[in-house]
C-alpha positions in Angstrom: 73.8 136.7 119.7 73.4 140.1 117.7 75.7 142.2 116.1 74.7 145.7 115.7 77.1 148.2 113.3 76.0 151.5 113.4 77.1 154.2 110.3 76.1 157.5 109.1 77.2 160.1 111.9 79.9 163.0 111.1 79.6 166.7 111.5 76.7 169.1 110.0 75.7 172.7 111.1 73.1 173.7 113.8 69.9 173.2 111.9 71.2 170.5 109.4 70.1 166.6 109.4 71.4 163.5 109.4 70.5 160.0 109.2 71.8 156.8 111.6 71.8 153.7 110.4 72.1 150.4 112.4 72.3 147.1 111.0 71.7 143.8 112.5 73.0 140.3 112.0 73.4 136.9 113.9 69.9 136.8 114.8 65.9 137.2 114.5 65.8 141.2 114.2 62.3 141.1 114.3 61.3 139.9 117.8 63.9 142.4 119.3 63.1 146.0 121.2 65.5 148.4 119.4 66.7 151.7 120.3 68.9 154.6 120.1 70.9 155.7 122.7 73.4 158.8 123.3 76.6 160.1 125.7 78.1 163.3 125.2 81.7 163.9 127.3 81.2 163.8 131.4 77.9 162.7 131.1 75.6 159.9 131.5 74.2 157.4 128.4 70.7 158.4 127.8 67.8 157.0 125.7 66.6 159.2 122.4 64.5 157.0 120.7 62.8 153.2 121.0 60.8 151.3 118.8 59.2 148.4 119.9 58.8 144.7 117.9 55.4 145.9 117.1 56.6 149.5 115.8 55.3 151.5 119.0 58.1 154.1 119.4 59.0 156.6 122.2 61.1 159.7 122.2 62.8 161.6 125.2 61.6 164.6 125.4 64.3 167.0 124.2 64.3 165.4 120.7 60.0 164.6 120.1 59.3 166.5 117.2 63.2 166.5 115.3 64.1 162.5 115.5 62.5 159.9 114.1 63.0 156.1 114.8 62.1 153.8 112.3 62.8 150.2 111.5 63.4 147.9 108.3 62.9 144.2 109.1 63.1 143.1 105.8 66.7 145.0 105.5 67.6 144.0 109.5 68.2 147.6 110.2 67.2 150.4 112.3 66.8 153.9 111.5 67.5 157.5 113.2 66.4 160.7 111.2 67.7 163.6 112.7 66.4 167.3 112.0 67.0 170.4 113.3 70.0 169.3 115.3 71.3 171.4 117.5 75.1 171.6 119.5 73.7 170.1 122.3 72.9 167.1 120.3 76.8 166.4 119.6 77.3 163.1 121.4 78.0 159.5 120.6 75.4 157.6 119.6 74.8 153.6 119.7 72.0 151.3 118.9 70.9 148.5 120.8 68.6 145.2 120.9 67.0 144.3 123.7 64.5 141.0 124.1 63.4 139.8 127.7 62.4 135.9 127.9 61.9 135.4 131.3 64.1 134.5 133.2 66.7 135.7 130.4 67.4 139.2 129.2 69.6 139.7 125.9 70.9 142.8 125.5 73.4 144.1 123.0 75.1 146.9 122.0 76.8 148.3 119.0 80.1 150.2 119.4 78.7 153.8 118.6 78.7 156.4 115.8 80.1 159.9 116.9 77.6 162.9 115.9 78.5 166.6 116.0 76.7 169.3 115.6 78.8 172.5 115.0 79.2 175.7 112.9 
């Protein structure tokens, strides 16, 4: 079992930054898939950001080049830097672990940080 608390959204200006934080407990962080996730209002979650056990990370496409995932094993916690943000990044966001062990999946989700972006 993992829980995941996330921290560190609020509101900033179009072109400001912020940084996510999501810290682990109840488990090995290490071995676990992490990644960032988003939903704005009426529409569907959607990845941002992944990094891997081994530290590969993956981006969608509309934030490559603003957000950067990064991750502190020492300190159980995941990171998202986010630059330039723009209104259409206003959503809430929520970390999660994933680990697959054939024939098990574990999965796990924390319960979301809300992020606007607004002047």
């Amino acid at each position: 079992q993992v829980q995941l608390v996330e921290s560190g959204g609020g509101l900033v200006q179009p072109g400001g930054s912020l940084r996510l934080s999501c810290a682990a407990s109840g488990s090995i962080f290490s071995i676990y898939n992490m990644a960032w996730y988003r939903q704005a209002p009426g529409k569907q979650r959607e990845l941002v950001a992944a990094i891997a056990s081994g530290g590969w990370t993956n981006y969608a496409d509309s934030v490559k080049g603003r957000f950067t995932i990064s991750r502190d094993n020492a300190r159980n916690t995941v990171y998202l830097q986010m630059n330039s943000l723009e209104p259409e990044d206003t959503a809430v966001y929520y970390c999660n672990a994933d680990r697959e062990r054939p024939p098990f999946r574990y999965n796990y989700w924390g319960q979301g940080t809300q992020v606007t972006v607004s002047s």
